[in-house]
N, C-alpha and C positions, 0 to 999 in steps of 0.2 A: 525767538521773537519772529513773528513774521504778521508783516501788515499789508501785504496783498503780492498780488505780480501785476507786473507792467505799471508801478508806481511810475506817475513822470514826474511828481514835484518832487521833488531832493530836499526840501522840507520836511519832509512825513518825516525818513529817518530820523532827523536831527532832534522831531518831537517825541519820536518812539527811545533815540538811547537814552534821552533824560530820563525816561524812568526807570532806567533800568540801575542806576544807583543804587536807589535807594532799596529797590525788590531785594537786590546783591549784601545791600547793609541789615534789611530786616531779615532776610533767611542765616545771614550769619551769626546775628547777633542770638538767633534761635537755636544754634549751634552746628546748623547744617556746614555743610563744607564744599562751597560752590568753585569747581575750579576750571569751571569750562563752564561758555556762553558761546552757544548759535544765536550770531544775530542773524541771521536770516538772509533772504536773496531779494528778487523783486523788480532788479533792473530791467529797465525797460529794451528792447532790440526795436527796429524796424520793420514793420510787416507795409507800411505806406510810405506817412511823411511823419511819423513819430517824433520829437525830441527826443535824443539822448541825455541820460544826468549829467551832473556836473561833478563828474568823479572825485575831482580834486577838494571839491567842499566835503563828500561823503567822505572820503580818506583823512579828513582835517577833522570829522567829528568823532572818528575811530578814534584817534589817537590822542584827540582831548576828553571824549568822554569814557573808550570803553579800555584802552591800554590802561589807565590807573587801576583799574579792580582787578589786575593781576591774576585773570584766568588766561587759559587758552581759550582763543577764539575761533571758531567757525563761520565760512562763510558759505553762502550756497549760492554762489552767481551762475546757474550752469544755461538758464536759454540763452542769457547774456554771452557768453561765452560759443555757443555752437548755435543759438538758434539760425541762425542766417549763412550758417555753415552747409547746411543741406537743403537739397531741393528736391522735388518729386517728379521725374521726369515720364511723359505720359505720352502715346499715341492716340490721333484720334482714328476713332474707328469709322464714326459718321457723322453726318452735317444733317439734322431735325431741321426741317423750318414749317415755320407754320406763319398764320395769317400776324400775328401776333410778336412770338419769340422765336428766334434761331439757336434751338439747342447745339451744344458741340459736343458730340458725347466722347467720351478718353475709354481708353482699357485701364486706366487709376480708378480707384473708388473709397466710397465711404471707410472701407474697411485698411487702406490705407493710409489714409490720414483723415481721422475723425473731426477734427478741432471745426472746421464750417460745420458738419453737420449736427455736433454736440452743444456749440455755445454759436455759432454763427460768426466763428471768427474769420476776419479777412486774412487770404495770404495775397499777393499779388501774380497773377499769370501772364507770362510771357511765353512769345510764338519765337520757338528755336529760328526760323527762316525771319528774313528780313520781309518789314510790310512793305506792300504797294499799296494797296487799297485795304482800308480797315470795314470791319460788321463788328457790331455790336453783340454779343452771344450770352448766353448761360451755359456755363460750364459744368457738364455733369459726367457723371458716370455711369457705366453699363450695368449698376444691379437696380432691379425692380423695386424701389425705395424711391419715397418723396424727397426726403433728406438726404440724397445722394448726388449731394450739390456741391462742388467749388466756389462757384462764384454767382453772382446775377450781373449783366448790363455789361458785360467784359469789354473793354477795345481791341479788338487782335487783327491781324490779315485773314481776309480773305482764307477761310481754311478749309481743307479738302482733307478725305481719309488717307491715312499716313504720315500727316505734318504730326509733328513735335511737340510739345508746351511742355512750360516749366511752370510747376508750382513752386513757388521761392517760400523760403523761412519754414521749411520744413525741421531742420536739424534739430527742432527741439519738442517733445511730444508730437512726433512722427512715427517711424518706425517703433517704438516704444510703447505706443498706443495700438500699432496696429492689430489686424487680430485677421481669421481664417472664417471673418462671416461671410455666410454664403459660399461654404467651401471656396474660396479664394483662396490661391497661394500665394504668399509674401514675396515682392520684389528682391531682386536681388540689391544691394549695398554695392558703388561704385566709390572707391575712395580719390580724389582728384588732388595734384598738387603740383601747380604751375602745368606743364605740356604731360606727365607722370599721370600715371591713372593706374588702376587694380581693382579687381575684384576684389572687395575684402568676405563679403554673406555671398555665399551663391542662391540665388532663384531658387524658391522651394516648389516641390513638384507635388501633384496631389498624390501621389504616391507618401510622399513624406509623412502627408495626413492621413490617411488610411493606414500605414502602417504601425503608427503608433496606438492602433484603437483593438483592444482586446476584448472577443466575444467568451465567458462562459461557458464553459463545458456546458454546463448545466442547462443554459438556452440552447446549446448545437442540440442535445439531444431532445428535446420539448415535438 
């Protein structure tokens, strides 16, 4: 089962396991043999000012509607679970202004975390340094793409090449997604816990990419 992501009414489930009975009683009584149900994920995390569900109502319909049909259950809460776990941490390279918009451009890009420039979803960005005085920005990135946006209308300090930003709510369809467009190498994975920090991915080099790419005998000699 699954009825969307980033559900915020706690509702929906409640309307989606009632059906699920009875699906359970007409495929058995067909003589299938159902013994496991994925209800699905969908909970919502915070990328602004989201609600969170009401857990305790969902865990209250688990166990009245889908514990009686004595399968094993599946869950798949996983942005829930890490979305807000990771973050995309970026340099800025340069400060664009124009009569109009003040670009902020990052060494992060499209190809690192896709999700704004795929569906326009918001992550929230934050200036590693403390503000004094805020501008207003677009947040983009160094590859020659339109969609190679962050953000629009950003509030941050004051910021100059070499500050910091954090894209937040990265940890889910992040790294996952990302990919080597535009020969870009993959960031490296810093794992954080309390003051504790670790490389866990090291930084790939474009050596890494090249070297995985095999020419042909058959074209060397052409």
């Amino acid at each position: 089962m699954h009825i969307g992501s980033q559900v915020f009414e706690v509702s929906a489930f409640e309307k989606a396991f009632q059906k699920l009975p009875e699906l359970v009683k007409t495929l058995r009584d067909q003589g299938h043999t159902v013994s496991r149900l994925d209800i699905g994920g969908g909970f919502p995390i915070q990328y602004s000012d989201e609600s969170l569900l009401d857990l305790k109502a969902y865990a209250e319909w688990v166990r009245d509607i889908i514990v009686p049909l004595e399968t094993e259950i599946i869950m798949e809460p996983g942005r829930f679970l890490v979305g807000n776990a990771g973050g995309l941490l970026t340099r800025v390279i340069s400060v664009k202004e124009t009569d109009e918009i003040d670009f902020l451009i990052t060494d992060g890009a499209m190809n690192d975390l896709i999700r704004p420039t795929l569906y326009d979803a918001f992550h929230e960005i934050e200036a590693v340094k403390s503000p004094a005085t805020s501008k207003t920005y677009s947040v983009t990135g160094p590859v020659c793409e339109s969609g190679d946006m962050f953000g629009h209308d950003r509030s941050l300090p004051d910021m100059t090449a070499g500050d910091l930003c954090l894209i937040k709510s990265a940890g889910a369809y992040g790294f996952c997604m990302a990919s080597n467009y535009n020969s870009r190498v993959l960031p490296a994975e810093i794992l954080v816990y309390g003051e504790k920090y670790q490389l866990i991915r090291p930084r790939q080099t474009l050596e890494d990419i090249i070297n995985v790419e095999k020419v042909p005998e058959w074209v060397e000699n052409l």
